[in-house]
Biotite code that builds the C-alpha atoms (Angstrom):
import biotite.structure as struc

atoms = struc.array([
    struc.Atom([35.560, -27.696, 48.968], chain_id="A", res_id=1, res_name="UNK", atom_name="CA", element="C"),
    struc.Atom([38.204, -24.277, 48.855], chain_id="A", res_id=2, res_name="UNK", atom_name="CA", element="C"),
    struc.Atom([41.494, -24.753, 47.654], chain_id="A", res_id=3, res_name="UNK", atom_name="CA", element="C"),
    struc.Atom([44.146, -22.196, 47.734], chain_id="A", res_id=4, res_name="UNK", atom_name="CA", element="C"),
    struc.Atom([45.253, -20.468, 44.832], chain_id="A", res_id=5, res_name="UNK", atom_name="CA", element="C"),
    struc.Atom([48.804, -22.602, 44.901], chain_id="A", res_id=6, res_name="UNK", atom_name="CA", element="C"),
    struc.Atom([49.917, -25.308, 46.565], chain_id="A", res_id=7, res_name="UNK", atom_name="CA", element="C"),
    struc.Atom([52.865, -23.418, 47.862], chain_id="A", res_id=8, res_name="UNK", atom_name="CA", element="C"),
    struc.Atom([52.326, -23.368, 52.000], chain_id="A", res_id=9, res_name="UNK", atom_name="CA", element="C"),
    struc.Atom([48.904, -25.322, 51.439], chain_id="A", res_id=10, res_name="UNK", atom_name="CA", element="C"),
    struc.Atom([48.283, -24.464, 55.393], chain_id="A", res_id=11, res_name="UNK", atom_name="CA", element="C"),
    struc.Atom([49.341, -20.878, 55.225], chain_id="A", res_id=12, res_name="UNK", atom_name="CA", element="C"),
    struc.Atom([46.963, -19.930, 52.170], chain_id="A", res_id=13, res_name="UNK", atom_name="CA", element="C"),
    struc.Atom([44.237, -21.653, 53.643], chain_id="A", res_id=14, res_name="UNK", atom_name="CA", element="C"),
    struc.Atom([44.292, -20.069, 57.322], chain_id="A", res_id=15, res_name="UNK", atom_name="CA", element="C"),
    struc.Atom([45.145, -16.079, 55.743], chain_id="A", res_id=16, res_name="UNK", atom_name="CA", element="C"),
    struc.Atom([42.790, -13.950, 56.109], chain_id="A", res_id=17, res_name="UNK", atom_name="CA", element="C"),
    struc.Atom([42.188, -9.838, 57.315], chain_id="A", res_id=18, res_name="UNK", atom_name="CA", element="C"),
    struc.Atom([38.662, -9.374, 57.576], chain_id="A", res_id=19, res_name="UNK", atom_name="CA", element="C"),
    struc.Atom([37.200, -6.040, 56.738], chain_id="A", res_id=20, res_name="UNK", atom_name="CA", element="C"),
    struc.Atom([36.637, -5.123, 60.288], chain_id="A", res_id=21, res_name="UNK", atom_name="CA", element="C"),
    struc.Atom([39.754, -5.582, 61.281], chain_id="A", res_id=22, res_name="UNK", atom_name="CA", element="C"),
    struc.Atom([40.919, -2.002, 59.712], chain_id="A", res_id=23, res_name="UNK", atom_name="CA", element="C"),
    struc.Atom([42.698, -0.417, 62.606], chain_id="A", res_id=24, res_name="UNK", atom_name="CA", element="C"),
    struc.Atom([46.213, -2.483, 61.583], chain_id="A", res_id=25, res_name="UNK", atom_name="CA", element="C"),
    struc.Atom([48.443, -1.028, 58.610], chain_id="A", res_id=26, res_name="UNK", atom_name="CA", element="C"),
    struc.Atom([48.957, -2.055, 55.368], chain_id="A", res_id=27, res_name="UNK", atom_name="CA", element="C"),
    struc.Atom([52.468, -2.927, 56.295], chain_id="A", res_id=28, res_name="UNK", atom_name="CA", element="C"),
    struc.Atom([51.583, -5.115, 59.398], chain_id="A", res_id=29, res_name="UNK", atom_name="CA", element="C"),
    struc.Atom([48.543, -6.847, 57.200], chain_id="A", res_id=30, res_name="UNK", atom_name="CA", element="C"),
    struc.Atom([51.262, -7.355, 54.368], chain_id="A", res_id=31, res_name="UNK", atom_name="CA", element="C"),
    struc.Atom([53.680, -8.996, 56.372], chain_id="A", res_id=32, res_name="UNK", atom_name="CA", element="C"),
    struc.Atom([51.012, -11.281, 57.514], chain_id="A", res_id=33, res_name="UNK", atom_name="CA", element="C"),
    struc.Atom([50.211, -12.540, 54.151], chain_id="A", res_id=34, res_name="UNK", atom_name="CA", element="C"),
    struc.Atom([53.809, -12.142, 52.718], chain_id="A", res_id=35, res_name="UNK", atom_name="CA", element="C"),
    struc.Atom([55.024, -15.116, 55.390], chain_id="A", res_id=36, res_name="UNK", atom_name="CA", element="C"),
    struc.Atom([52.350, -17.549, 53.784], chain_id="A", res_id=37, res_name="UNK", atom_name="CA", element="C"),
    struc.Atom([52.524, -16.416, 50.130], chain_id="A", res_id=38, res_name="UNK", atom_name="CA", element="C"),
    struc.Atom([53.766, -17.482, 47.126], chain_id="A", res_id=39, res_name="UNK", atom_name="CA", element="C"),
    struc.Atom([56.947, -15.664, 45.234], chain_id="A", res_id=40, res_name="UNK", atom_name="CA", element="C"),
    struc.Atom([56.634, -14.434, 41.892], chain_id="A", res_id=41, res_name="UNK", atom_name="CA", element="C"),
    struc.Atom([58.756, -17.603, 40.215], chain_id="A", res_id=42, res_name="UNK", atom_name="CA", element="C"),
    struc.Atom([55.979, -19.611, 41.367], chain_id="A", res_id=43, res_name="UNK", atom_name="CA", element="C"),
    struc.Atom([53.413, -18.387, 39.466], chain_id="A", res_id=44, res_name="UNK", atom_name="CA", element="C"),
    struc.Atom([52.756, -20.785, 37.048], chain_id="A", res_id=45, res_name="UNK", atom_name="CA", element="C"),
    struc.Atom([53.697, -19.036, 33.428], chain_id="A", res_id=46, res_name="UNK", atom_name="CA", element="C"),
    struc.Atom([50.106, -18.655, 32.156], chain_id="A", res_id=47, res_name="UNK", atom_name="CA", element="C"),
    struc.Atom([48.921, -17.075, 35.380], chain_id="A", res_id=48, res_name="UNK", atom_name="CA", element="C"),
    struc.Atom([51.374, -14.100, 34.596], chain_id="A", res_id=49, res_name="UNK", atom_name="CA", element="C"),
    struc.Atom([50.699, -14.000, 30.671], chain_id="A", res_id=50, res_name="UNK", atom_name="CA", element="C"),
    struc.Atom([47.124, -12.951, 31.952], chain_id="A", res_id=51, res_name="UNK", atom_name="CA", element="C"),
    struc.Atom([47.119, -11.089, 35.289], chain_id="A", res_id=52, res_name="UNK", atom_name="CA", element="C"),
    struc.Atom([51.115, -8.978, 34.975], chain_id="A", res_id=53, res_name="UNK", atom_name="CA", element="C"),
    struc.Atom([51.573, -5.783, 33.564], chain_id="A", res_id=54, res_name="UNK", atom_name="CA", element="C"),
    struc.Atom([54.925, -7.362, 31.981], chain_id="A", res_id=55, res_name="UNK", atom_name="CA", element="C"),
    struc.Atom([53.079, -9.248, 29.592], chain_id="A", res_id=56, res_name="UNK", atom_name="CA", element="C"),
    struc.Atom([51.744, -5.763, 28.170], chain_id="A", res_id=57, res_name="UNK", atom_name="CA", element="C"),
    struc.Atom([53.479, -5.201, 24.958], chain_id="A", res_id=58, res_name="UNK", atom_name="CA", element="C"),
    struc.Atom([53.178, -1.468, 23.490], chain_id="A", res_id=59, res_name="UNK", atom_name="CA", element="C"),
    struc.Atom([49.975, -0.793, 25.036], chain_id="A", res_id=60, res_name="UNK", atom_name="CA", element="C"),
    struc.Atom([48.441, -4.209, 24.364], chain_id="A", res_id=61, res_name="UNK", atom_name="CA", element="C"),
    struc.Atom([47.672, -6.626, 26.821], chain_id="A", res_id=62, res_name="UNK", atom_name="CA", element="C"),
    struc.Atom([44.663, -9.690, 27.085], chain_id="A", res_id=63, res_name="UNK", atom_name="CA", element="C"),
    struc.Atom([42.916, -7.755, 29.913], chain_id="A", res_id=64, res_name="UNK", atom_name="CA", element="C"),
    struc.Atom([42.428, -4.867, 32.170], chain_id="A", res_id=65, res_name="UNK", atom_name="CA", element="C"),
    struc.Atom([43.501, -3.651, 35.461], chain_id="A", res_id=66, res_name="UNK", atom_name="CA", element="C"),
    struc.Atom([46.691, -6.000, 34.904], chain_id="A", res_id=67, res_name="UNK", atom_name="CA", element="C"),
    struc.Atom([49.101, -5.231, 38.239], chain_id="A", res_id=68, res_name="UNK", atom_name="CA", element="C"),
    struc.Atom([52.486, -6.670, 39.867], chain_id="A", res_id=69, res_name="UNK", atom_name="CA", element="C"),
    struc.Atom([51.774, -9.815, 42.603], chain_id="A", res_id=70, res_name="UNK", atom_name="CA", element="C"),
    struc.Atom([52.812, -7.454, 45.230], chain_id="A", res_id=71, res_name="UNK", atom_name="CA", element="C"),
    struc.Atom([49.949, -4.911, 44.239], chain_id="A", res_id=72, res_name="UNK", atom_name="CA", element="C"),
    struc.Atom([47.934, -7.913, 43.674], chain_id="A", res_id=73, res_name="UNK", atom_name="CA", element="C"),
    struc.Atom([48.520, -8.598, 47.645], chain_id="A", res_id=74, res_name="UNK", atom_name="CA", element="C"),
    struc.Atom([47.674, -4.972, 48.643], chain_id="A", res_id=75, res_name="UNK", atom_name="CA", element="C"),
    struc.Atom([44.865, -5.239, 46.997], chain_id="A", res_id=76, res_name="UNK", atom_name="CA", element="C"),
    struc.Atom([43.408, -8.739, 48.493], chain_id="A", res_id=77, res_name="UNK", atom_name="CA", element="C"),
    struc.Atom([43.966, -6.902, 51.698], chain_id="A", res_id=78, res_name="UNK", atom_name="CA", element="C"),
    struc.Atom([42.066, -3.949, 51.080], chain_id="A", res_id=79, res_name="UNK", atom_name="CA", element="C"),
    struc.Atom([38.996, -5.706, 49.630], chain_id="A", res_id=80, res_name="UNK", atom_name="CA", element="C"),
    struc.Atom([39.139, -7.456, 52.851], chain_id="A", res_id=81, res_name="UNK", atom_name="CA", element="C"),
    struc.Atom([39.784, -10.951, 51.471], chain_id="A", res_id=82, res_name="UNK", atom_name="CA", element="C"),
    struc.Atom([41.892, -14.104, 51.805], chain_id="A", res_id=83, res_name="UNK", atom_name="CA", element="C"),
    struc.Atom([44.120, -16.461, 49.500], chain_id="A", res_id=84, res_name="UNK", atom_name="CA", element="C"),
    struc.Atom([41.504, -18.918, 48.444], chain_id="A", res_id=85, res_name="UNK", atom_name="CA", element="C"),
    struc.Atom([40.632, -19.139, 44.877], chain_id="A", res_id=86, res_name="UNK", atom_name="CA", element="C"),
    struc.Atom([37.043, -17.654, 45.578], chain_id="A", res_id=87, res_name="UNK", atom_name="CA", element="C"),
    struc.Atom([38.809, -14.779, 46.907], chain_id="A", res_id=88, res_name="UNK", atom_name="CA", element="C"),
    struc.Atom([41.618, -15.344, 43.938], chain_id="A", res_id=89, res_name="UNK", atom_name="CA", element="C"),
    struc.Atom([38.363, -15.303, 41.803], chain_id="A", res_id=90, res_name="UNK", atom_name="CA", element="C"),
    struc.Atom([36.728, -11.958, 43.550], chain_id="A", res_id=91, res_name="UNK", atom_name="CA", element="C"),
    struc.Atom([40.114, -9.659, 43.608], chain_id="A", res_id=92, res_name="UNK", atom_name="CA", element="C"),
    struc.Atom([41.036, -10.100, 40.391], chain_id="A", res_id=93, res_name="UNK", atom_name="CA", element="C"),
    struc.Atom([37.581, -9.398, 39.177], chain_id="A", res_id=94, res_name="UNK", atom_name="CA", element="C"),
    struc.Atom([36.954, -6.504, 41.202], chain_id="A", res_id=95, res_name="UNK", atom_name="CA", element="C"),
    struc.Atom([40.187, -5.454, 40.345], chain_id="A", res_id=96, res_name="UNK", atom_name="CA", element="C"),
    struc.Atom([39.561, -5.783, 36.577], chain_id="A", res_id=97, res_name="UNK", atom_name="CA", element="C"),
    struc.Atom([35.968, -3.716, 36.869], chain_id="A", res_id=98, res_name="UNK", atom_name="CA", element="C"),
    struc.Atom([36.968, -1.054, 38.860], chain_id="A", res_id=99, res_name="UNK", atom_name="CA", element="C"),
    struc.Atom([39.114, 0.219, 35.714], chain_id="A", res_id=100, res_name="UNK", atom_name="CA", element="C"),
    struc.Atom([35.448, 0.914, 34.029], chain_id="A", res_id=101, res_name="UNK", atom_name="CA", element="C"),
    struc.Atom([37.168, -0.463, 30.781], chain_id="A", res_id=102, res_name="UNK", atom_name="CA", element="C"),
    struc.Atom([36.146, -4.112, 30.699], chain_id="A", res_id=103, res_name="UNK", atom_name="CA", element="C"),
    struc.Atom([33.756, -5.305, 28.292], chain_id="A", res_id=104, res_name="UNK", atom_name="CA", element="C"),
    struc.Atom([32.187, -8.580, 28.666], chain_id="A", res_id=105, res_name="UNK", atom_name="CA", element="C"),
    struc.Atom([33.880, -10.128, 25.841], chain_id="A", res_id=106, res_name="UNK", atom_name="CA", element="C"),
    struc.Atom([36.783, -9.781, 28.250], chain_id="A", res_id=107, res_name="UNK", atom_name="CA", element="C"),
    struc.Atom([34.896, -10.720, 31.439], chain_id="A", res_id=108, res_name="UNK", atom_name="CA", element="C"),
    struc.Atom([34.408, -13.891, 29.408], chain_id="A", res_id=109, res_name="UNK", atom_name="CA", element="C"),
    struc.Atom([37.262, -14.428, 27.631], chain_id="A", res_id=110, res_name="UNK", atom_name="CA", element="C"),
    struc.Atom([39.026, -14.510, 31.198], chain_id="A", res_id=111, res_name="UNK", atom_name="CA", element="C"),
    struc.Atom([36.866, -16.777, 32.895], chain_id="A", res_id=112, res_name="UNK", atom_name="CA", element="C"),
    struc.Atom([37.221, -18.887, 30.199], chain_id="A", res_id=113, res_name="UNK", atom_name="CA", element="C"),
    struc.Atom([40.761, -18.843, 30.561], chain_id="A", res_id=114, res_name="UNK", atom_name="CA", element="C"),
    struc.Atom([40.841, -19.322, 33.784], chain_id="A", res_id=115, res_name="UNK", atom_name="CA", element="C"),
    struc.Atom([38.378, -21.810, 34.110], chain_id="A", res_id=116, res_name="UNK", atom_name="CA", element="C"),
    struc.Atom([40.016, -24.344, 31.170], chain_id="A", res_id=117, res_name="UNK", atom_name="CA", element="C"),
    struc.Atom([43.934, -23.430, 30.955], chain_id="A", res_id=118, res_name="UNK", atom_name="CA", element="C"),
    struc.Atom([44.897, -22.460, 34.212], chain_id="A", res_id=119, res_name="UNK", atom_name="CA", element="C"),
    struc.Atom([47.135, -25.011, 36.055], chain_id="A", res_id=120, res_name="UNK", atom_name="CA", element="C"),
    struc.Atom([44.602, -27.066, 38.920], chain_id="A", res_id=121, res_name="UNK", atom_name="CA", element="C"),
    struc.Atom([45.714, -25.011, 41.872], chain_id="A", res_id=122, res_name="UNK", atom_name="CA", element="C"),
    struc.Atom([44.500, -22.108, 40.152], chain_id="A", res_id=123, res_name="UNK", atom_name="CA", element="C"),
    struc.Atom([41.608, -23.229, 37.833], chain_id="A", res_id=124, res_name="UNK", atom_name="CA", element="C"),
    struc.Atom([38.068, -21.337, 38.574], chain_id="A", res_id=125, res_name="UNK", atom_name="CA", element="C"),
    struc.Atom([35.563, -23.784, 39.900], chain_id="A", res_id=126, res_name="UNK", atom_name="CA", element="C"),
    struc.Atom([31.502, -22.701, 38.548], chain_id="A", res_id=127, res_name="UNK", atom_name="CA", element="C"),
    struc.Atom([31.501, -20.918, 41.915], chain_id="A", res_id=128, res_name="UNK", atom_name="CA", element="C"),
    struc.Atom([34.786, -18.999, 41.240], chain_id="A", res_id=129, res_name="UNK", atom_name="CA", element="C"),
    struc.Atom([33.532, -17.843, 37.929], chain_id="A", res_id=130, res_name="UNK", atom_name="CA", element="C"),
    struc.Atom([30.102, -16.801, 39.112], chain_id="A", res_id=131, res_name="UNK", atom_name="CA", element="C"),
    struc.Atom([32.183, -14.857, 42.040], chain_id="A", res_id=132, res_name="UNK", atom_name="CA", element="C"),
    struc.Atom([34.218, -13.643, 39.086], chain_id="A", res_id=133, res_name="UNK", atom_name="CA", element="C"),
    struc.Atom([31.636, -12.061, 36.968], chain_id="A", res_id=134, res_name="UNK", atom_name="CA", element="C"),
    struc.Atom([29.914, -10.507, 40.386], chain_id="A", res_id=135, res_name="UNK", atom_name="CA", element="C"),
    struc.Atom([33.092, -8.835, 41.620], chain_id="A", res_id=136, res_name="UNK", atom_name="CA", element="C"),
    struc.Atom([33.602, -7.263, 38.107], chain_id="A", res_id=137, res_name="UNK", atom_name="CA", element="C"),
    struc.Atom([30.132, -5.745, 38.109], chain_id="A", res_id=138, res_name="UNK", atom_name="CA", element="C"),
    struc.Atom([30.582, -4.899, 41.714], chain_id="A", res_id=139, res_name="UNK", atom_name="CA", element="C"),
    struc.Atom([33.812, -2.917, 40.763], chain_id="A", res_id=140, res_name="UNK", atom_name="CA", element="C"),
    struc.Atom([32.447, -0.941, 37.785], chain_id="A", res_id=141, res_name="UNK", atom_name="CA", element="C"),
    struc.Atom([29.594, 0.473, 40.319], chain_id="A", res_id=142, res_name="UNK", atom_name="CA", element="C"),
    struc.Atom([32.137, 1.240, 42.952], chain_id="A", res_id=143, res_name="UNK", atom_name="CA", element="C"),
    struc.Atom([33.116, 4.646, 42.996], chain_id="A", res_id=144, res_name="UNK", atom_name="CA", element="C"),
    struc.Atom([36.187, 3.787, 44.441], chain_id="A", res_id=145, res_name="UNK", atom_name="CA", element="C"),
    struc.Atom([39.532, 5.286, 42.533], chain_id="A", res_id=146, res_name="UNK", atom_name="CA", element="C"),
    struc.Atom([40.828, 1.762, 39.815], chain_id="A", res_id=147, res_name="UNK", atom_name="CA", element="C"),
    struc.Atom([42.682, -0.481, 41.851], chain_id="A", res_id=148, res_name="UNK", atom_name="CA", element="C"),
    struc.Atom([45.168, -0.967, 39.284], chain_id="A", res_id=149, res_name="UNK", atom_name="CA", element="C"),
    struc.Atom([46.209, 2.777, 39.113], chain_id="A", res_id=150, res_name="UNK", atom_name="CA", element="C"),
    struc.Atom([46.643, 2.975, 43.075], chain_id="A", res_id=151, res_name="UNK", atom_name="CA", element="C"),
    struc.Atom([50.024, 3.980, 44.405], chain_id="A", res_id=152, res_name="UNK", atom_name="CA", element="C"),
    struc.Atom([50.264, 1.621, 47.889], chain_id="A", res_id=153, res_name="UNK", atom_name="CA", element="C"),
    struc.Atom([53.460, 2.147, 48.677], chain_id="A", res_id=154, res_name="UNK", atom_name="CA", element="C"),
    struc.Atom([53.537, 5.863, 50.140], chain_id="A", res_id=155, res_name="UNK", atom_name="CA", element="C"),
    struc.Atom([50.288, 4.414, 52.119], chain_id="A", res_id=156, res_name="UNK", atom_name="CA", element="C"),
    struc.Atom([52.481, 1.188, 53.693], chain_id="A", res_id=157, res_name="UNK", atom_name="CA", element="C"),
    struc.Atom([51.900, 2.798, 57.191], chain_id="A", res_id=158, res_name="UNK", atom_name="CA", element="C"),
    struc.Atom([48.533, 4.322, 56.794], chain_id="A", res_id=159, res_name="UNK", atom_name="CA", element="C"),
    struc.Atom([45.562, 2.335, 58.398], chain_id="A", res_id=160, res_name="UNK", atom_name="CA", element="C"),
    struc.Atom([43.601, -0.313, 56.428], chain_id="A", res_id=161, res_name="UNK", atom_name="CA", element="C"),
    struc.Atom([40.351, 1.792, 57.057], chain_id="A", res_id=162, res_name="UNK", atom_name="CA", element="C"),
    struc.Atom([42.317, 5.320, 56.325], chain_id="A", res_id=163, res_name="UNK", atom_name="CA", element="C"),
    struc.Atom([43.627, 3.987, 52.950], chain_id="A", res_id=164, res_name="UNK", atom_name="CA", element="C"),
    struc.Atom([40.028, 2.486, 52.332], chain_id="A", res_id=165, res_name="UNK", atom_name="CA", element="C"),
    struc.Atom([38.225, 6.060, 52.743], chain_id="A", res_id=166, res_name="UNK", atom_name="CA", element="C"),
    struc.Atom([41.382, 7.728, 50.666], chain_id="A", res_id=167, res_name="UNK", atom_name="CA", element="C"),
    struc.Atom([40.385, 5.264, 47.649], chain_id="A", res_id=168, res_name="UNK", atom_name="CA", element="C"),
    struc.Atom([36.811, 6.152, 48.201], chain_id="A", res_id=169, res_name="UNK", atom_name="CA", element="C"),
    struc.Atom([36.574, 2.694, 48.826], chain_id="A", res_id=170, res_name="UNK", atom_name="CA", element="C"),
    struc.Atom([32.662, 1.394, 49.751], chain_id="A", res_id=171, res_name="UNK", atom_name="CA", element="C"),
    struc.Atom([33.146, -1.130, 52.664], chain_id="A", res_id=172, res_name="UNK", atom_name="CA", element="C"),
    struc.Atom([29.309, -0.803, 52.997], chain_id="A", res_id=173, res_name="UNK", atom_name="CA", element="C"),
    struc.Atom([29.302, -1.977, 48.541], chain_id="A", res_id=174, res_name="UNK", atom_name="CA", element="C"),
    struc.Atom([31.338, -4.933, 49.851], chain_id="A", res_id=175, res_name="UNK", atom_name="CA", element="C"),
    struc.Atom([29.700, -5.872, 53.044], chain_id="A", res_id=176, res_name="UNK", atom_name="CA", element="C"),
    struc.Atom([26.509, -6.307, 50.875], chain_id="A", res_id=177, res_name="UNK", atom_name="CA", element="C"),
    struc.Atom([28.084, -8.090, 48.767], chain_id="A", res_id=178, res_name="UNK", atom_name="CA", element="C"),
    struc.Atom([29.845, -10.348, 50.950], chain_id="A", res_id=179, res_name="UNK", atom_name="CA", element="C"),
    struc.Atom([26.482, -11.554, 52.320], chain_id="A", res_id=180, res_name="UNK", atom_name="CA", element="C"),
    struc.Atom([25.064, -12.235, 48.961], chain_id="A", res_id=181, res_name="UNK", atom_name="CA", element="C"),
    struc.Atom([27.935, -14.528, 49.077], chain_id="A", res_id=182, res_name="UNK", atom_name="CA", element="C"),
    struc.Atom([27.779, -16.326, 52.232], chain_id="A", res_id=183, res_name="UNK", atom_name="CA", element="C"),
    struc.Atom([24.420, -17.205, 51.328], chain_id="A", res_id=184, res_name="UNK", atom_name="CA", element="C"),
    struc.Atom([25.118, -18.861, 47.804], chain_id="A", res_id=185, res_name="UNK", atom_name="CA", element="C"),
    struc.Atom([27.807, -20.387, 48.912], chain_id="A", res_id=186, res_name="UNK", atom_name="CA", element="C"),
    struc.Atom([27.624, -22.425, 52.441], chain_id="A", res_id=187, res_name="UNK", atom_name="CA", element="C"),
    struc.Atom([30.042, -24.488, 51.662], chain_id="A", res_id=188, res_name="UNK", atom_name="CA", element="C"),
    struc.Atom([32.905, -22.425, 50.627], chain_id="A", res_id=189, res_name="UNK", atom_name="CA", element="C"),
    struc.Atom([34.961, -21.391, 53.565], chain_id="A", res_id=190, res_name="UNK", atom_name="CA", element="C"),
    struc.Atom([36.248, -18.119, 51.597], chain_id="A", res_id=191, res_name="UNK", atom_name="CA", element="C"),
    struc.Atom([32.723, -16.640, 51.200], chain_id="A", res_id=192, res_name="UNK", atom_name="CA", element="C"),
    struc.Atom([31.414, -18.219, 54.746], chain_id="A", res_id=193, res_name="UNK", atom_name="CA", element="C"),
    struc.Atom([34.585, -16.050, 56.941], chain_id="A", res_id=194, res_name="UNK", atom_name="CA", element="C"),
    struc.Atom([33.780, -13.018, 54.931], chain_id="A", res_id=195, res_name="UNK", atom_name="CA", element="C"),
    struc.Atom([31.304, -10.965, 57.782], chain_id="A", res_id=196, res_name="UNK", atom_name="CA", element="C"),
    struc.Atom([31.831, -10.275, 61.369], chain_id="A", res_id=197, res_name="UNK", atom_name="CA", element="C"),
    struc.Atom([30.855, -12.678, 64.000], chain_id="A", res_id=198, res_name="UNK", atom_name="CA", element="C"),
    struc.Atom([27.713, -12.142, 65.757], chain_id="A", res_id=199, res_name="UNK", atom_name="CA", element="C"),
])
């Protein structure tokens, strides 16, 4: 029932995945990890980018909130502890986009919308997605954790997953709850059923 967000290394995307508790590696080791499997920048299909890269910002303007470059896009699937499925597409960019505090739900909407309709297949939010979606940005307006979109990664390349979580303030605790909520909805999905540490 998960797809990956591409079709690009179809085995790659689907096996990638840093759990939370694994937190004790850097964010260089975890990124090389997921940079062998992902997909480049000139694969992103064009509407994809018109919606989720800070390029497509003109003078100030831009469709939505907490907008960032694929590579901090990557950072931050790492940090939230989650793979490259599209319910973990769904949940990054949405916690992504609430943890800016700036998103109304007009926009909430207006995205899923978007990317429920008029993004390409590989990409297109399933009912599950968008209810992941609309969670994640709710979860990231009640975080307390500094917006994702205005982190600096690259000075913290060599710091440890868990040090780089506590220096964003970010509640592992917030997501683990959260994560479980998941599991439970969704039995079938393989990106919300990996999410919590083994027994």
């Amino acid at each position: 029932m998960d797809k990956p967000a591409t079709s690009f290394n179809r085995e790659g995307l689907e096996s990638f995945f840093i759990p939370l508790h694994r937190d004790q590696i850097t964010l260089r080791e975890a990124y090389g990890e997921l940079a062998a499997v992902g997909n480049p920048q000139q694969d992103v299909p064009w509407i994809v980018r018109l919606a989720e890269h800070p390029d497509y910002h003109f003078d100030g303007f831009g469709l939505f909130k907490g907008r960032v470059t694929l590579r901090h896009h990557d950072f931050i699937h790492i940090i939230l502890g989650r793979g490259l499925l599209l319910m973990d597409e769904a949940f990054v960019i949405g916690f992504t986009m609430g943890s800016s505090n700036r998103v109304s739900t007009t926009e909430c909407d207006l995205f899923n919308l978007i990317a429920s309709t008029f993004y390409p297949k590989p990409y297109r939010f399933t009912d599950a997605g968008k209810q992941v979606f609309k969670d994640a940005v709710h979860l990231g307006y009640v975080s307390d954790c500094t917006p994702l979109d205005t982190v600096d990664f690259e000075p913290m390349l060599d710091m440890s997953l868990r040090d780089i979580r506590l220096g964003i303030n970010l509640e592992t605790d917030l997501l683990e709850a959260y994560y479980r909520i998941e599991a439970r909805r969704y039995p079938k999905y393989t990106a919300s059923q990996r999410l919590l540490r083994p027994d």
